[in-house]
C-alpha positions in Angstrom: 0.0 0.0 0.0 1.4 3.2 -1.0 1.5 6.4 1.5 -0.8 9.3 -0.3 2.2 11.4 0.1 4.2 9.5 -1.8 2.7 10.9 -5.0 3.8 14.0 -6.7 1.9 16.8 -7.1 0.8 16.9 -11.1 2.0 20.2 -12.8 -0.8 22.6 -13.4 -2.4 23.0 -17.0 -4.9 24.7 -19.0 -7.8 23.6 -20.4 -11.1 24.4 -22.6 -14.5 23.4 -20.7 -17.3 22.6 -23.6 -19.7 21.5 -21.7 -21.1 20.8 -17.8 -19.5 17.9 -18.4 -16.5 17.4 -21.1 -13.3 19.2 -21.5 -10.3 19.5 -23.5 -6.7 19.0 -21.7 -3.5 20.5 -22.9 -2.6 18.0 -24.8 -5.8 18.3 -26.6 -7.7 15.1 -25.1 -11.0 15.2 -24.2 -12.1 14.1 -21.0 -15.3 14.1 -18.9 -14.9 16.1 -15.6 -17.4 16.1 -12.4 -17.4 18.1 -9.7 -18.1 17.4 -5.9 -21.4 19.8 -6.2 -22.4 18.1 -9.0 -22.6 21.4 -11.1 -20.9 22.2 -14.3 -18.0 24.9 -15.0 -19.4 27.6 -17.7 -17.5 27.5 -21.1 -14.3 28.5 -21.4 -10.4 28.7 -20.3 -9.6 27.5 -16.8 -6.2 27.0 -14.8 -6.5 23.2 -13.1 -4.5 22.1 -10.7 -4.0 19.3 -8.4 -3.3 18.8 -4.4 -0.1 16.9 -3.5 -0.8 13.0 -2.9 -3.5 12.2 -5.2 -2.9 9.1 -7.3 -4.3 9.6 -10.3 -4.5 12.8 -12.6 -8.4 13.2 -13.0 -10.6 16.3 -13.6 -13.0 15.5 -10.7 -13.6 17.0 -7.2 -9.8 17.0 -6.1 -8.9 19.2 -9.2 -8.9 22.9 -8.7 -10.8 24.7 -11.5 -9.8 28.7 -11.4 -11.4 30.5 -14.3 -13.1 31.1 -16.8 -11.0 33.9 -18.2 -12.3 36.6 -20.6 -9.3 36.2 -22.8 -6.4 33.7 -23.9 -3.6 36.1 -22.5 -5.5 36.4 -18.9 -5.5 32.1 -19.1 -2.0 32.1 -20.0 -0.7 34.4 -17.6 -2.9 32.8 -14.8 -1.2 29.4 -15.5 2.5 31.3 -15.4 1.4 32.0 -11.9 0.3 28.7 -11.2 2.9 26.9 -12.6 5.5 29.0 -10.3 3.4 28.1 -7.3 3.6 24.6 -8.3 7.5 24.5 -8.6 8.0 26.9 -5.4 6.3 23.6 -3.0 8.5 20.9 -2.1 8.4 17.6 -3.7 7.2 14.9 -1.7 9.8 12.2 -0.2 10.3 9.7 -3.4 13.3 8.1 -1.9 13.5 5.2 0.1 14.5 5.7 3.6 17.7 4.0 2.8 18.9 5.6 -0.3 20.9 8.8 2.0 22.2 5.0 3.6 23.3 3.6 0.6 25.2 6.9 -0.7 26.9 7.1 2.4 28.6 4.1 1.5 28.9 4.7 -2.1 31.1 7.9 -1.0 32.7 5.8 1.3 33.9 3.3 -0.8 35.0 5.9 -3.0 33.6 5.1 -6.1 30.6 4.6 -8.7 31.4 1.8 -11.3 34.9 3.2 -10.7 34.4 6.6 -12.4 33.3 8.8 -9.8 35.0 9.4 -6.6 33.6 11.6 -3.6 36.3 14.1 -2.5 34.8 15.9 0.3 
């Protein structure tokens, strides 16, 4: 069983709502979205985003719809800003607890497959 946390946190993006019920992603894929209200988004451009920790990318009532925008450049720039946020947080731990372990004795055997030594 995997700890929510060990998930990352899925970049922000833009999309096109059609309907109350379909959208178009970034990378022009259409997808059905819900929401926890069960109400529909108006048409347009939104900035989605994603908390830390969920397994799946979906466009359901974890995703954070902020729009629409009146124009293209107010969607663009609004995704600038998200996507800053989104780098700005820390990623969750992906590393096992004993991979600092195991490069502690890499650098203390003093070598990688010979090539790379640790001279600190």
């Amino acid at each position: 069983m995997t700890h929510p946390h060990d998930h990352p946190a899925y970049r922000p993006e833009l999309v096109t709502v059609l309907t109350h019920a379909r959208l178009i992603d970034g990378d022009a894929m259409e997808h059905i979205y819900w929401r926890r209200n069960g109400g529909g988004l108006a048409p347009g451009l939104y900035v989605v985003s994603w908390p830390p920790g969920i397994p799946r990318r979906m466009f359901n009532e974890e995703a954070r719809f902020v729009g629409p925008f009146a124009t293209e450049q107010d969607a663009i720039e609004a995704l600038a800003h998200a996507v800053a946020r989104w780098m700005r947080q820390p990623p969750p731990s992906t590393q096992p607890p004993s991979h600092g372990a195991a490069r502690a004795r890499i650098a203390r055997a003093g070598s990688l497959n010979g090539v790379w030594r640790d001279e600190r």
